[in-house]
C-alpha positions in Angstrom: 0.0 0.0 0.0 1.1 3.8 -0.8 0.6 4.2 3.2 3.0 1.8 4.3 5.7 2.9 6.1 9.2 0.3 7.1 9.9 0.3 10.6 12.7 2.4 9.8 11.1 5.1 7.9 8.2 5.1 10.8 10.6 6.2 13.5 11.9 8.6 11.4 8.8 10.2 10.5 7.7 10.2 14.2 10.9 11.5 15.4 11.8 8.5 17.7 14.1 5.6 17.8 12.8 2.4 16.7 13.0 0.3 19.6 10.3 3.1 20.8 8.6 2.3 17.8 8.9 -1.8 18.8 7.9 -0.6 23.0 4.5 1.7 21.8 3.5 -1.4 19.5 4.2 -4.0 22.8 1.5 -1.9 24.9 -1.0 -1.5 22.3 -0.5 1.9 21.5 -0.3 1.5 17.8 -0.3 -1.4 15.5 1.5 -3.3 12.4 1.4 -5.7 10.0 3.6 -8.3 8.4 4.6 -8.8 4.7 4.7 -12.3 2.8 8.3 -11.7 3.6 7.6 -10.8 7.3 9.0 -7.6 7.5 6.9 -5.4 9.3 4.9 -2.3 8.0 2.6 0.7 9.4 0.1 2.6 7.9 0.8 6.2 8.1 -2.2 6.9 10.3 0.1 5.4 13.4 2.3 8.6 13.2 -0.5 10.7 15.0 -1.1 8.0 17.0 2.7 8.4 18.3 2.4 12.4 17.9 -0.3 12.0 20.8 1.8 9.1 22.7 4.5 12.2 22.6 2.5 14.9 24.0 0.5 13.3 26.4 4.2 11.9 28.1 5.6 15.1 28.1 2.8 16.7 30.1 3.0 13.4 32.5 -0.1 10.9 31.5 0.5 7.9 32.0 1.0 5.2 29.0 -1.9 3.4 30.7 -4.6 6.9 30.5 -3.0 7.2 26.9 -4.3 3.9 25.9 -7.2 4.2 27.1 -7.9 7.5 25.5 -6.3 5.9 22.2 -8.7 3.0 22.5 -11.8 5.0 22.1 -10.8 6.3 18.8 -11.1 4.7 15.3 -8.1 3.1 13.5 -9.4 2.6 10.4 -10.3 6.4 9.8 -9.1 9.9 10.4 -10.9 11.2 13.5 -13.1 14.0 13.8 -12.2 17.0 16.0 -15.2 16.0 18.3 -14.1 12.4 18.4 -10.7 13.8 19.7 -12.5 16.0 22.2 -14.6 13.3 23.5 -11.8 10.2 23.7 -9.0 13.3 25.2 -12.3 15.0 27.8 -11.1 12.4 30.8 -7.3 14.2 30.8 -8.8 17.5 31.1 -9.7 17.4 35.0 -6.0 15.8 35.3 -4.4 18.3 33.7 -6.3 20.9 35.5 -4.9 19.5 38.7 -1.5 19.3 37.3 -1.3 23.1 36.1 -2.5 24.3 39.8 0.4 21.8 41.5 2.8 23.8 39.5 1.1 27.3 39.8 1.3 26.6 43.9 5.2 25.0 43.0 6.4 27.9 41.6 4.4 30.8 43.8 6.2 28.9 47.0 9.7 27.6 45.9 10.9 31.4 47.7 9.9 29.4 50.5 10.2 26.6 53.2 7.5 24.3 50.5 5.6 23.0 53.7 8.8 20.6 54.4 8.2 21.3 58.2 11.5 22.5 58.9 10.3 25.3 61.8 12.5 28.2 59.3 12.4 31.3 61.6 11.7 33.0 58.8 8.8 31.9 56.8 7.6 29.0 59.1 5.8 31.4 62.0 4.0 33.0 59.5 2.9 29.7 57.0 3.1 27.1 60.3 2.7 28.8 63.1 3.5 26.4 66.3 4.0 23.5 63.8 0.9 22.7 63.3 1.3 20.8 60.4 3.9 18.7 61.9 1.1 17.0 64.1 0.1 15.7 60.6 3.3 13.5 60.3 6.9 14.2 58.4 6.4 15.5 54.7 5.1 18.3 52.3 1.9 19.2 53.8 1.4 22.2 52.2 1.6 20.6 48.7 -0.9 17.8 48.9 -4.2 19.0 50.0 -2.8 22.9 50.9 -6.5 24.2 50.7 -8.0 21.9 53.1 -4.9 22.1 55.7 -5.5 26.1 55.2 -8.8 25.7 56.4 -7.7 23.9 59.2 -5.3 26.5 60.3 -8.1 29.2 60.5 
């Protein structure tokens, strides 16, 4: 077929080595097929398949959430824009999350990051009498900060 792609050319075009390539195909994130001679071949559709494999890694979804979302949409046919939408909505509340972790991350890295460490500086005013300490050892501020706020009056 005119959309055949070697495994080769297929990593090149997607911009990744081709034991990538091999690993995407081993968790069912895209497919091939063999030749009469066995050598393996991918329809250029796969490519946007490994585009969104890319971008949803770099912005930290799991290979398991990308399946899933990959699952829900056709093989055999481009997909709409509201096919996309709908098979992509579940990593929207996930990414929400994500983007207000690092919003709080980078507002507080000037300070003590909830680590409990009593700073005379910047504890008495975010933890005052170590309150968050009678929580147990760790970033308190980070995981649940709103609720723990609350808590603090």
């Amino acid at each position: 077929m005119a959309s055949d792609l070697s495994v080769g050319d297929f990593a090149r075009r997607a911009g990744v080595p081709v034991s990538t390539v091999h690993y995407y195909e081993a968790e069912g994130l895209i497919q091939s097929w063999r030749t009469p001679a066995n050598h393996r071949r991918y329809d250029r559709r796969e490519l946007r398949r490994v585009a969104i494999v890319r971008v949803a890694q770099s912005v930290g979804i799991p290979l398991s959430e990308v399946r899933a979302v990959l699952d829900r949409i056709p093989r055999d046919a481009a997909i709409s824009g509201r096919q996309w939408a709908d098979a992509a909505a579940p990593w929207r509340a996930a990414l929400d999350e994500r983007i207000a972790l690092l919003t709080r991350m980078r507002d507080q890295m000037g300070f003590c990051i909830g680590c409990g460490c009593l700073s005379v500086d910047n504890c008495p005013l975010y933890n005052p009498d170590d309150r968050l300490g009678q929580n147990g050892a760790g970033p308190r501020r980070w995981v649940g900060a709103s609720e723990e706020r609350s808590k603090l009056g």
